[in-house]
PDB file with one MODEL, atoms N, CA, C and O in Angstrom:
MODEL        1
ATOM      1  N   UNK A   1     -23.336 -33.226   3.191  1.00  0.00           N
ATOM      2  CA  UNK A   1     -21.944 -33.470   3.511  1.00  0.00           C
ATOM      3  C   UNK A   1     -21.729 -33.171   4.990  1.00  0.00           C
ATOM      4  O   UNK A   1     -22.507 -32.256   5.261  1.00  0.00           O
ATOM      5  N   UNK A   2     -21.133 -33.469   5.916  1.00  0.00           N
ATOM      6  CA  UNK A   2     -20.882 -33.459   7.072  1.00  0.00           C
ATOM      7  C   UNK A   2     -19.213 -33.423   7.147  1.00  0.00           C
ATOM      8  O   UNK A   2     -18.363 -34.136   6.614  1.00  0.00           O
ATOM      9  N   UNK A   3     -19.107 -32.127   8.163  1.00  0.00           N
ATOM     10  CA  UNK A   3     -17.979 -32.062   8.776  1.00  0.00           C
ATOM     11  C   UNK A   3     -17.959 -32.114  10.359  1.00  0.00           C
ATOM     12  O   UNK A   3     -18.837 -32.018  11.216  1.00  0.00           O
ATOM     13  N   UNK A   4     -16.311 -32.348  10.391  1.00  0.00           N
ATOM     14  CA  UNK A   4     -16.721 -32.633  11.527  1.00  0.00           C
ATOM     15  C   UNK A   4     -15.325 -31.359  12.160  1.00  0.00           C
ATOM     16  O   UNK A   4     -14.400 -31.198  11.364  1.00  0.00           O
ATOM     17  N   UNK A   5     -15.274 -30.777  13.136  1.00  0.00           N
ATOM     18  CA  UNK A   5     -14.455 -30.002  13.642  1.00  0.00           C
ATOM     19  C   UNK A   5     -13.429 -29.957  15.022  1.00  0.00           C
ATOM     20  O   UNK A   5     -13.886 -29.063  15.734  1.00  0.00           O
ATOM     21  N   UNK A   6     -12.726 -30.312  15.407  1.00  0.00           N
ATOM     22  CA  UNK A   6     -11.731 -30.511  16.688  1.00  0.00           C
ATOM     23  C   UNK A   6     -11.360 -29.502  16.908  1.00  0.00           C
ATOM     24  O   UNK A   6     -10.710 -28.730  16.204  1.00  0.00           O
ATOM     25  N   UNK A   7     -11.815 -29.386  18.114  1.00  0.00           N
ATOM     26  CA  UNK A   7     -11.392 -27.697  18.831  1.00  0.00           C
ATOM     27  C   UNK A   7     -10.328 -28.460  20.354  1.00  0.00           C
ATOM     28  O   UNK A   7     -10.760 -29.213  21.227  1.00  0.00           O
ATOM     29  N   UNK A   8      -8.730 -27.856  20.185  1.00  0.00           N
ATOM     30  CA  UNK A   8      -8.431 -27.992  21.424  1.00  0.00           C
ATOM     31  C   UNK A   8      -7.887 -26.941  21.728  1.00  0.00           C
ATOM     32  O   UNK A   8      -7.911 -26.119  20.812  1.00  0.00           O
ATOM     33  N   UNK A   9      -7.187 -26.472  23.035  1.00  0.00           N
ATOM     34  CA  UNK A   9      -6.130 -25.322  23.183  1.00  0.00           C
ATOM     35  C   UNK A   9      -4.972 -25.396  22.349  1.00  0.00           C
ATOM     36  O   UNK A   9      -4.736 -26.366  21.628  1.00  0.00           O
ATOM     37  N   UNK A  10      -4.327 -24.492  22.428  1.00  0.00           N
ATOM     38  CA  UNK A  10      -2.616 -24.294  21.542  1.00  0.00           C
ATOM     39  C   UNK A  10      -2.072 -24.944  22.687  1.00  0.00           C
ATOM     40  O   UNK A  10      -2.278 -24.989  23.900  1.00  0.00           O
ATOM     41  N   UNK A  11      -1.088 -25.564  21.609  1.00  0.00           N
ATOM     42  CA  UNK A  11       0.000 -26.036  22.961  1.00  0.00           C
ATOM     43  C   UNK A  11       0.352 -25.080  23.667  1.00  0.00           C
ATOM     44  O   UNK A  11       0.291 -25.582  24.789  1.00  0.00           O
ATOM     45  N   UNK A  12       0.743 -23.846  23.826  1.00  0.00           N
ATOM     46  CA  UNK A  12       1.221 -23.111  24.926  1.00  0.00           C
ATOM     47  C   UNK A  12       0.313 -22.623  25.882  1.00  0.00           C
ATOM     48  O   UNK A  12       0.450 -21.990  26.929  1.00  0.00           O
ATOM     49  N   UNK A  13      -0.560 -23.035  25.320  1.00  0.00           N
ATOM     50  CA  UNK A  13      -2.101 -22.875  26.970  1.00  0.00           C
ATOM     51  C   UNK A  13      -2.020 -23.930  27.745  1.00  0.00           C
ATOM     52  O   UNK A  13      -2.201 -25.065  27.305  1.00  0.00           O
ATOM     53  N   UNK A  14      -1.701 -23.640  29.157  1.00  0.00           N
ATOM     54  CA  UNK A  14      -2.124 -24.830  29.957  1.00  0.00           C
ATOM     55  C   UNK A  14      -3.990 -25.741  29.994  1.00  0.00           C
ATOM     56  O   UNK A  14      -5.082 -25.172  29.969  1.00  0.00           O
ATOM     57  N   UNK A  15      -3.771 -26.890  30.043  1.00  0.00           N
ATOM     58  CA  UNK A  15      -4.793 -27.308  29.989  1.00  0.00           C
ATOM     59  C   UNK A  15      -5.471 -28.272  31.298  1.00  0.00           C
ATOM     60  O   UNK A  15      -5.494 -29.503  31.314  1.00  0.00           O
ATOM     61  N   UNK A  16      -5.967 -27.417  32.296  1.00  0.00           N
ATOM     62  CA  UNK A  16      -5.910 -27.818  33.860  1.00  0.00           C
ATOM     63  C   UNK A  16      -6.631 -29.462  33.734  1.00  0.00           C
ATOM     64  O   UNK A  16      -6.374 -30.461  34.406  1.00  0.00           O
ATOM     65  N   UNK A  17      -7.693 -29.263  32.511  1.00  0.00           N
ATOM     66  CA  UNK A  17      -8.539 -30.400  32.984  1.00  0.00           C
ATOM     67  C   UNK A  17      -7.923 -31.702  32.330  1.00  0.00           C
ATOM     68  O   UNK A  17      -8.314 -32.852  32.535  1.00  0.00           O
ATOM     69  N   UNK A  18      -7.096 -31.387  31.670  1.00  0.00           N
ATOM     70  CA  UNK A  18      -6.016 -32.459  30.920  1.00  0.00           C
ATOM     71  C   UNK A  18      -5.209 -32.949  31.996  1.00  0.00           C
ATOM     72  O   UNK A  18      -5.169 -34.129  32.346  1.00  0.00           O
ATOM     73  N   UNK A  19      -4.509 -31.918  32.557  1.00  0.00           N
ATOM     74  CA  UNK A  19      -3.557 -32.575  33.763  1.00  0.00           C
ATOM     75  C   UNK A  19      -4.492 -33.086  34.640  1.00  0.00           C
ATOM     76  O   UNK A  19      -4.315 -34.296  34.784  1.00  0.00           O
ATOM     77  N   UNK A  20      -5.527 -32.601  35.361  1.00  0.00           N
ATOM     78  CA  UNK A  20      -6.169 -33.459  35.969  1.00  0.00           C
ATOM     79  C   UNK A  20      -6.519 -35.023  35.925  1.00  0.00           C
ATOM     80  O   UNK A  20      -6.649 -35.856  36.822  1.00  0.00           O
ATOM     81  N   UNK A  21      -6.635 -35.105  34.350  1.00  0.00           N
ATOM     82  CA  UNK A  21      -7.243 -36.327  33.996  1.00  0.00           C
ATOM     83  C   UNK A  21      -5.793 -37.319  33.942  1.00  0.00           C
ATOM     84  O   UNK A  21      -5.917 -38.516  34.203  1.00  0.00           O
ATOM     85  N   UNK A  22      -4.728 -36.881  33.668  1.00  0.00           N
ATOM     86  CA  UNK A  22      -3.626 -37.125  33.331  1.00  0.00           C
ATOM     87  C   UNK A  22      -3.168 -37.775  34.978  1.00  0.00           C
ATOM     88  O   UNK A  22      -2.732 -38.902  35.209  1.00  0.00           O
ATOM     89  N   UNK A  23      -3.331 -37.089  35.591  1.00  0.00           N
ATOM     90  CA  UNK A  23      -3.031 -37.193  37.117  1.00  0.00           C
ATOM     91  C   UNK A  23      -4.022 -38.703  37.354  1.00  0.00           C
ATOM     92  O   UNK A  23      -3.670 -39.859  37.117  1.00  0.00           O
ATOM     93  N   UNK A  24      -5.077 -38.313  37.786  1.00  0.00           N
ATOM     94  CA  UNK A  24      -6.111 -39.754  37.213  1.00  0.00           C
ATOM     95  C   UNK A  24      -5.770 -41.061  37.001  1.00  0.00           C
ATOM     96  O   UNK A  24      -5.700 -41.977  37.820  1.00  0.00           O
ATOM     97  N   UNK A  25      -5.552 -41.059  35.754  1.00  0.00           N
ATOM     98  CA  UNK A  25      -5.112 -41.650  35.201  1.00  0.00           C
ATOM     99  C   UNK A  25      -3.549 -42.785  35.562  1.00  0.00           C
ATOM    100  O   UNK A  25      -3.251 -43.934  35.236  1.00  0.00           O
ATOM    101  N   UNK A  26      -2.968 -41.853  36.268  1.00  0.00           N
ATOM    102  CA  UNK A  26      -1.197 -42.509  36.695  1.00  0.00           C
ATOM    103  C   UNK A  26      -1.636 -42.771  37.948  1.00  0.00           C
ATOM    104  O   UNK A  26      -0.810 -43.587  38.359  1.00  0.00           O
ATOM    105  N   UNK A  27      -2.609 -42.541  39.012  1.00  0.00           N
ATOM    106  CA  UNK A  27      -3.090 -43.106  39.850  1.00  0.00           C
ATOM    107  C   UNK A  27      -3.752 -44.212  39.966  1.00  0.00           C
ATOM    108  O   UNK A  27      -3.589 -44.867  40.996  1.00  0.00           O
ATOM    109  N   UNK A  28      -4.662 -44.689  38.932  1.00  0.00           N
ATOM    110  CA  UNK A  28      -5.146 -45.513  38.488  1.00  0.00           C
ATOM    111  C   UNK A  28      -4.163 -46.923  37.679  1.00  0.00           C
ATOM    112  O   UNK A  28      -4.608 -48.006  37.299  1.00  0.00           O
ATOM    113  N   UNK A  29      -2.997 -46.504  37.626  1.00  0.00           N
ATOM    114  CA  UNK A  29      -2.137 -47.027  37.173  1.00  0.00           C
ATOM    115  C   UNK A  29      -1.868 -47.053  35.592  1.00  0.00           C
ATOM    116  O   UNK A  29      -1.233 -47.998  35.124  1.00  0.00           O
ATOM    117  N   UNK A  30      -2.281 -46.159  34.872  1.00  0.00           N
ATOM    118  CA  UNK A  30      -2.065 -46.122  33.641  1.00  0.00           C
ATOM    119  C   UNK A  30      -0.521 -45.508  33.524  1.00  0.00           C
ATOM    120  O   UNK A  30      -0.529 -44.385  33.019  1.00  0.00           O
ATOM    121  N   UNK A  31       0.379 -45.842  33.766  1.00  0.00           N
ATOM    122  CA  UNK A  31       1.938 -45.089  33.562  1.00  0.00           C
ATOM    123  C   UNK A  31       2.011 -44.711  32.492  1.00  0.00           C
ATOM    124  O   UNK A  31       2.455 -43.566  32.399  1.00  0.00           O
ATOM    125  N   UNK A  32       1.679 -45.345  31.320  1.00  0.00           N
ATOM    126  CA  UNK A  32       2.347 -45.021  30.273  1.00  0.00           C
ATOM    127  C   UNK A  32       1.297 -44.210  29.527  1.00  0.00           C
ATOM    128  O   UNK A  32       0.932 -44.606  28.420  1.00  0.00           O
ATOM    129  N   UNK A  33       0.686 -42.879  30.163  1.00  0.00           N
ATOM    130  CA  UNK A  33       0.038 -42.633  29.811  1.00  0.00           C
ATOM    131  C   UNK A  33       0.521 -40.954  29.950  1.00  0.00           C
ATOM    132  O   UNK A  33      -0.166 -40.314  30.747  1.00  0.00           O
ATOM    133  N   UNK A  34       1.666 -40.168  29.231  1.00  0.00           N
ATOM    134  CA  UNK A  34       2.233 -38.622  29.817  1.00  0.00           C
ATOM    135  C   UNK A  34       1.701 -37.893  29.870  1.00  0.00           C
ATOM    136  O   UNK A  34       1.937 -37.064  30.749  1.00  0.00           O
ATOM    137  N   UNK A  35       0.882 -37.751  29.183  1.00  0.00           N
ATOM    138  CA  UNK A  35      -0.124 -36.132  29.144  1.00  0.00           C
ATOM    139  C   UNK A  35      -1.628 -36.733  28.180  1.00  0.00           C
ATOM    140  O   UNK A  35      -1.918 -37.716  27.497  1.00  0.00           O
ATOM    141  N   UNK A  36      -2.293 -35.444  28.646  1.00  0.00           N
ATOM    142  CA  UNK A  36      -3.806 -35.455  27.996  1.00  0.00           C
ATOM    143  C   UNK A  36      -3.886 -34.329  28.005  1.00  0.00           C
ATOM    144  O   UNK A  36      -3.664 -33.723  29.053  1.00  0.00           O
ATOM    145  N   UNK A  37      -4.346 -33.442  26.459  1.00  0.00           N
ATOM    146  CA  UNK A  37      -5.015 -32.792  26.479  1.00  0.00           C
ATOM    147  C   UNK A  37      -6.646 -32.822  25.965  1.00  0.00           C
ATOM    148  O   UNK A  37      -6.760 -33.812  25.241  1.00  0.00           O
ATOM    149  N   UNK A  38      -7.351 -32.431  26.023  1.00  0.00           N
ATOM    150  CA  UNK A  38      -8.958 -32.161  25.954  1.00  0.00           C
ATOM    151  C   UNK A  38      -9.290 -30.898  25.414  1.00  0.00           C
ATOM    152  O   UNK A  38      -8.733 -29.820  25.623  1.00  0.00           O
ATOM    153  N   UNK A  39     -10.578 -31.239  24.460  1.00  0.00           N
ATOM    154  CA  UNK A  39     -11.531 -30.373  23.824  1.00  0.00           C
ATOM    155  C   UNK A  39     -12.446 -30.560  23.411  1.00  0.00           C
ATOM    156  O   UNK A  39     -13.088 -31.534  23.806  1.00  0.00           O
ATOM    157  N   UNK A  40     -12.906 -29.779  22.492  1.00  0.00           N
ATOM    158  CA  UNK A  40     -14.599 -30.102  21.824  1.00  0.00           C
ATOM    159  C   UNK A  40     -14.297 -30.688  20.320  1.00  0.00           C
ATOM    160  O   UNK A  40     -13.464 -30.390  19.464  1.00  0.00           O
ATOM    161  N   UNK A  41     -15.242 -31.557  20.383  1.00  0.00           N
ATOM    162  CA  UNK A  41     -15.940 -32.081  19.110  1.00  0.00           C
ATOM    163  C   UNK A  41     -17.073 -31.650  18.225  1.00  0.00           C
ATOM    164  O   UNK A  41     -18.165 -32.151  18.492  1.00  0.00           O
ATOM    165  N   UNK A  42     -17.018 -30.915  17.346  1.00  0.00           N
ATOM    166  CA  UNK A  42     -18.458 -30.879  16.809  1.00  0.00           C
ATOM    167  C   UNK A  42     -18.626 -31.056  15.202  1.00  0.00           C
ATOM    168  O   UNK A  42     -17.876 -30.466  14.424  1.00  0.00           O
ATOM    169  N   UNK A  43     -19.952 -32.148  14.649  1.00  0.00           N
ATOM    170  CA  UNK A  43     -20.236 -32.087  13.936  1.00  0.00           C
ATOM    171  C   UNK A  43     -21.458 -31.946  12.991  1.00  0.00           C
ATOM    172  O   UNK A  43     -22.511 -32.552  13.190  1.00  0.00           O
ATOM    173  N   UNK A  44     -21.215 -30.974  11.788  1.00  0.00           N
ATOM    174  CA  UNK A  44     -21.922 -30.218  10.993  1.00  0.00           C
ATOM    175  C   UNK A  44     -22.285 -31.039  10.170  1.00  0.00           C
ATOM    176  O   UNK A  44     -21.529 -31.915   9.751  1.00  0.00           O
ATOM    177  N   UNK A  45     -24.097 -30.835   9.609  1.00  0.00           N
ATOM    178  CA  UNK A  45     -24.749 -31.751   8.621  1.00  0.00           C
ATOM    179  C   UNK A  45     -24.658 -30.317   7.742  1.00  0.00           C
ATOM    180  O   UNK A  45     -25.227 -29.342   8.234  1.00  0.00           O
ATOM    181  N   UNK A  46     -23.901 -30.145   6.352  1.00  0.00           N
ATOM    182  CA  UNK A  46     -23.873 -29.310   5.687  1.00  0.00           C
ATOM    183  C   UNK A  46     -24.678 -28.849   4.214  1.00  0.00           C
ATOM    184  O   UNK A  46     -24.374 -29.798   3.491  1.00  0.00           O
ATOM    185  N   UNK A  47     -25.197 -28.286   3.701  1.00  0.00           N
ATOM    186  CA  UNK A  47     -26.422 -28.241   2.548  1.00  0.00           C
ATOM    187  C   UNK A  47     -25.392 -28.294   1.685  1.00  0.00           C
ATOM    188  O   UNK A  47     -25.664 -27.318   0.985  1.00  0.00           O
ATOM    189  N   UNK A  48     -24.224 -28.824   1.160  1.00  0.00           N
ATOM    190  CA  UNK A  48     -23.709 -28.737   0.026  1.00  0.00           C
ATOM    191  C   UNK A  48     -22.977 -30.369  -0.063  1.00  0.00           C
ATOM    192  O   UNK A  48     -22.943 -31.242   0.804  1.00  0.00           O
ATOM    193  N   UNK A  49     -22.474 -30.368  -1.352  1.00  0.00           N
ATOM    194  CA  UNK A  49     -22.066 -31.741  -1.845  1.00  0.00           C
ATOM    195  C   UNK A  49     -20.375 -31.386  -2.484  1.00  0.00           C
ATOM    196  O   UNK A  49     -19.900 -32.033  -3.417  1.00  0.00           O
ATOM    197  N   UNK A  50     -19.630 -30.255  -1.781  1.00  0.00           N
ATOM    198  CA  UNK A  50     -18.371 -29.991  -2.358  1.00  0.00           C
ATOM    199  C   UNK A  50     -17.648 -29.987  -1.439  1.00  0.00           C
ATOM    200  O   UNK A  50     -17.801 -29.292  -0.435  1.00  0.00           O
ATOM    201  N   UNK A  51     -16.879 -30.651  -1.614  1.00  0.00           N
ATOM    202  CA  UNK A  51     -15.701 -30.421  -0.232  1.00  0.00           C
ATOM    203  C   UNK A  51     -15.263 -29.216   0.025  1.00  0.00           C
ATOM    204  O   UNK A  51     -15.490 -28.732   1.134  1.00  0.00           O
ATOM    205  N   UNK A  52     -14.525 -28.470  -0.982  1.00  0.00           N
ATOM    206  CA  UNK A  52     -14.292 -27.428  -0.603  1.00  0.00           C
ATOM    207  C   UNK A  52     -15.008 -25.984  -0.235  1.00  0.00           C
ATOM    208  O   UNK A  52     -14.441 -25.126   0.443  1.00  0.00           O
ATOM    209  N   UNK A  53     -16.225 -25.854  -0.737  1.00  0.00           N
ATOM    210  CA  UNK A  53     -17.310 -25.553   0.093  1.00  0.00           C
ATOM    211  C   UNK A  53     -17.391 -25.522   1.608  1.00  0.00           C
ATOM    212  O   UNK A  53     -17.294 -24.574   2.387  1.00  0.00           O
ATOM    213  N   UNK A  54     -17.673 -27.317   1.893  1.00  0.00           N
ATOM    214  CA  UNK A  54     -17.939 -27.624   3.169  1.00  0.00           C
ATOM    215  C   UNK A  54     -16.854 -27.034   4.060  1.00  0.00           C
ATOM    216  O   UNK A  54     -16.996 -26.365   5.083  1.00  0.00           O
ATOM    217  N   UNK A  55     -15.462 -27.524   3.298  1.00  0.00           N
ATOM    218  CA  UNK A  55     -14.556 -27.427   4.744  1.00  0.00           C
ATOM    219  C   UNK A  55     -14.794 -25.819   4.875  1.00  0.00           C
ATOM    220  O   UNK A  55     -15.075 -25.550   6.043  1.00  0.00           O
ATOM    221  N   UNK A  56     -14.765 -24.585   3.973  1.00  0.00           N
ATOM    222  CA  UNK A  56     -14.953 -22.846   3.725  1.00  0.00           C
ATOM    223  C   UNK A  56     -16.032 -22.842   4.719  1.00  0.00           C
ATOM    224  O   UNK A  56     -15.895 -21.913   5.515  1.00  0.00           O
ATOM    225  N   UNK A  57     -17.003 -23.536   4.920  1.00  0.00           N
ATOM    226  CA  UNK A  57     -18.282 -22.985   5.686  1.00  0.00           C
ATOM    227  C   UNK A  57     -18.010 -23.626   7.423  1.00  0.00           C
ATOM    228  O   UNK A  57     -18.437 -23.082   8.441  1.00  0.00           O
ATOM    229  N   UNK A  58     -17.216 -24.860   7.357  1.00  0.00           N
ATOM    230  CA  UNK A  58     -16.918 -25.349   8.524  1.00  0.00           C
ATOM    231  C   UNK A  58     -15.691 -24.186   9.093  1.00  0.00           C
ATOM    232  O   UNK A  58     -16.011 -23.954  10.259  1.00  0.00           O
ATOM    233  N   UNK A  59     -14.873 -23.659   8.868  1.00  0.00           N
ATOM    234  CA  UNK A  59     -13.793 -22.704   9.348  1.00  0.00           C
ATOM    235  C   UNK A  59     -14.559 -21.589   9.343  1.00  0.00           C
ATOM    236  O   UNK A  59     -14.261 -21.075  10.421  1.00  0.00           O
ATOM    237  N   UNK A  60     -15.514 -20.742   8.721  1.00  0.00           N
ATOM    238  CA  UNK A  60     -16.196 -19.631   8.967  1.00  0.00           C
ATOM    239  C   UNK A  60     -16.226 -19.782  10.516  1.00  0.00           C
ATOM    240  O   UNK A  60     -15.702 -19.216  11.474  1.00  0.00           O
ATOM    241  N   UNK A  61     -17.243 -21.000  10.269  1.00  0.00           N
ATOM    242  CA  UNK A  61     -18.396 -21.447  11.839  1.00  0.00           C
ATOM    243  C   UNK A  61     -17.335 -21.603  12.639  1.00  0.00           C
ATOM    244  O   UNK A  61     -17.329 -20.839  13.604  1.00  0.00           O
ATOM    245  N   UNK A  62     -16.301 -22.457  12.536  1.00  0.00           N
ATOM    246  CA  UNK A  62     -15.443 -22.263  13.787  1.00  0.00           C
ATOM    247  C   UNK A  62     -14.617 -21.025  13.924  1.00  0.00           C
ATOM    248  O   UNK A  62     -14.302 -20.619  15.042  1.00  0.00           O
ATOM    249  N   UNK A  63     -14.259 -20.417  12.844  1.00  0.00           N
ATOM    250  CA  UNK A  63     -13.545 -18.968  13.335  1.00  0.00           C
ATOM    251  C   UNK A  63     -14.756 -17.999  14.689  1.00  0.00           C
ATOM    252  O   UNK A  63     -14.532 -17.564  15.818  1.00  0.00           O
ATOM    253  N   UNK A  64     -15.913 -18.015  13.867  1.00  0.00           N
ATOM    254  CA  UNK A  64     -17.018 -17.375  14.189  1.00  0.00           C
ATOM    255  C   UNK A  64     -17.263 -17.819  15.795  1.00  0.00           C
ATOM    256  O   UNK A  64     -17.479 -16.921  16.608  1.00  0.00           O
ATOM    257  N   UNK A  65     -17.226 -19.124  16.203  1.00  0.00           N
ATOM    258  CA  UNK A  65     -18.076 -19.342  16.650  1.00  0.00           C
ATOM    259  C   UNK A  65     -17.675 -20.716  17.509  1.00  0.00           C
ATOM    260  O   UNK A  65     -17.816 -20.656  18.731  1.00  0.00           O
ATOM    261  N   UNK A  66     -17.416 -21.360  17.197  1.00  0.00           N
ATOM    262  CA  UNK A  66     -16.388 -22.923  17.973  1.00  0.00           C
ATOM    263  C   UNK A  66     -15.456 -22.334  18.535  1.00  0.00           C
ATOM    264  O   UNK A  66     -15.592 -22.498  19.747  1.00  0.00           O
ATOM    265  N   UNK A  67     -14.594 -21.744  18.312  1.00  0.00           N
ATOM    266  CA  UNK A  67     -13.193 -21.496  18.476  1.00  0.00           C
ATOM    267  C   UNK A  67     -12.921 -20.623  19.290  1.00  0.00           C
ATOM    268  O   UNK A  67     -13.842 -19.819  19.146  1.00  0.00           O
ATOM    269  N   UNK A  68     -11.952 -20.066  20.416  1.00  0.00           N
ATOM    270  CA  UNK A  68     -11.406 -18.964  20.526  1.00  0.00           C
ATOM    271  C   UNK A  68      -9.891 -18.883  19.822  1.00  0.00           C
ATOM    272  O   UNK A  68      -8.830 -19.486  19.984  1.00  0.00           O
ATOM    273  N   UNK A  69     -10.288 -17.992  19.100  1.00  0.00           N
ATOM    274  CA  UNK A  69      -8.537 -17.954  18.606  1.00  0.00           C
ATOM    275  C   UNK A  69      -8.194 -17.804  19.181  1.00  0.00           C
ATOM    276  O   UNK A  69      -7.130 -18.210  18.713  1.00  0.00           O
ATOM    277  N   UNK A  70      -7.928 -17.493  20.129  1.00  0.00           N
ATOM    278  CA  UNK A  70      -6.803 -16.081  21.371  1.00  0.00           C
ATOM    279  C   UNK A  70      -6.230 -18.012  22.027  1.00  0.00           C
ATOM    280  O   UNK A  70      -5.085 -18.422  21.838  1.00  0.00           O
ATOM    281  N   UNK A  71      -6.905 -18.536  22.471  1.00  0.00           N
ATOM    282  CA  UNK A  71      -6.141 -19.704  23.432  1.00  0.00           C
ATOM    283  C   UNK A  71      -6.713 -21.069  22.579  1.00  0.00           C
ATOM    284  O   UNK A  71      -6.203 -22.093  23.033  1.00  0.00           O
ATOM    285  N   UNK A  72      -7.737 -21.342  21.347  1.00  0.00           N
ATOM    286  CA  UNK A  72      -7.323 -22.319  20.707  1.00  0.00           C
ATOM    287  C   UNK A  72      -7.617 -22.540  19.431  1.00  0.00           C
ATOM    288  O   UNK A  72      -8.291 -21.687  18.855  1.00  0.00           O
ATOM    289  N   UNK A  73      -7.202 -23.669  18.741  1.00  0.00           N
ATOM    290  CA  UNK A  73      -7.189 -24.317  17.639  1.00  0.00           C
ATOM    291  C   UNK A  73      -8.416 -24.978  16.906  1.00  0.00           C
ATOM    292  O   UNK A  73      -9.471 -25.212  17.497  1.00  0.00           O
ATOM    293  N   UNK A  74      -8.227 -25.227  15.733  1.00  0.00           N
ATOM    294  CA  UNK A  74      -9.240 -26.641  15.429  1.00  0.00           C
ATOM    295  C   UNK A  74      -8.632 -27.467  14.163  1.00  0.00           C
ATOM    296  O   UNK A  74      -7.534 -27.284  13.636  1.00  0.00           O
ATOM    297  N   UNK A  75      -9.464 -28.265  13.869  1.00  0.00           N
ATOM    298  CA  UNK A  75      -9.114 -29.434  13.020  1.00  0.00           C
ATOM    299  C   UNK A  75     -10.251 -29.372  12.359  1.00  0.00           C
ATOM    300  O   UNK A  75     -11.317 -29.174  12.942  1.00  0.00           O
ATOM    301  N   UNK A  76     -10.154 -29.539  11.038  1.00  0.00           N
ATOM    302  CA  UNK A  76     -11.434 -30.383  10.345  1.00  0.00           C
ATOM    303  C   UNK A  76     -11.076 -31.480   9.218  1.00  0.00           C
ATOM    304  O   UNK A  76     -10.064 -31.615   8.531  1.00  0.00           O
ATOM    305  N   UNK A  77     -12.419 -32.300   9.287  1.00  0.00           N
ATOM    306  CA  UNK A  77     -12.388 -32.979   8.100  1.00  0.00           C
ATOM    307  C   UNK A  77     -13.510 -33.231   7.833  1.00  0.00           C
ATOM    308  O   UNK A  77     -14.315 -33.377   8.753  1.00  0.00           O
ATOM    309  N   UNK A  78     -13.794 -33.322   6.881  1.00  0.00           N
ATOM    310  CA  UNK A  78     -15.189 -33.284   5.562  1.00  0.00           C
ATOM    311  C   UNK A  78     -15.518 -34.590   5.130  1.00  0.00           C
ATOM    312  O   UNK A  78     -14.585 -35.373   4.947  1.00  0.00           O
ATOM    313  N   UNK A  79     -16.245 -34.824   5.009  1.00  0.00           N
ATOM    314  CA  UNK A  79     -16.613 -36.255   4.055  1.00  0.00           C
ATOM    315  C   UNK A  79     -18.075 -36.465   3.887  1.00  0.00           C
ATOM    316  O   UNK A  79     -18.490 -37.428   3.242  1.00  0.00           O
TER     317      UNK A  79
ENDMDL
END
């Protein structure tokens, strides 16, 4: 089973390399383009065949280990 995990900041963290790209971007002429934020992607080839399993072992690993709680978040989904 494979998950997969989205790590970005909390919204109340600034995210320099977002505005950067954001900036970029409206130079380049993308206007309609207000904000970007950015993060990590990662995905897990998992030894089990249960979802709820998988996603329990994918939030360990990111509490543990992907993630900083203190300034960010994540996402998962399983399949």
């Amino acid at each position: 089973m494979r998950a997969r995990v989205f790590v970005t900041l909390k919204p109340s963290v600034f995210d320099p390399q977002g505005r950067t790209i954001a900036d970029a971007l409206q130079s380049l002429g993308y206007g309609g383009v207000e904000d970007v934020r950015q993060g990590k992607y990662f995905e897990l080839e998992l030894k089990t065949s249960e979802a709820g399993s998988a996603r329990a072992l994918a939030a360990e690993v990111a509490d543990k280990l992907l993630a900083n709680p203190v300034i960010e978040s994540y996402r998962i989904e399983v399949d």
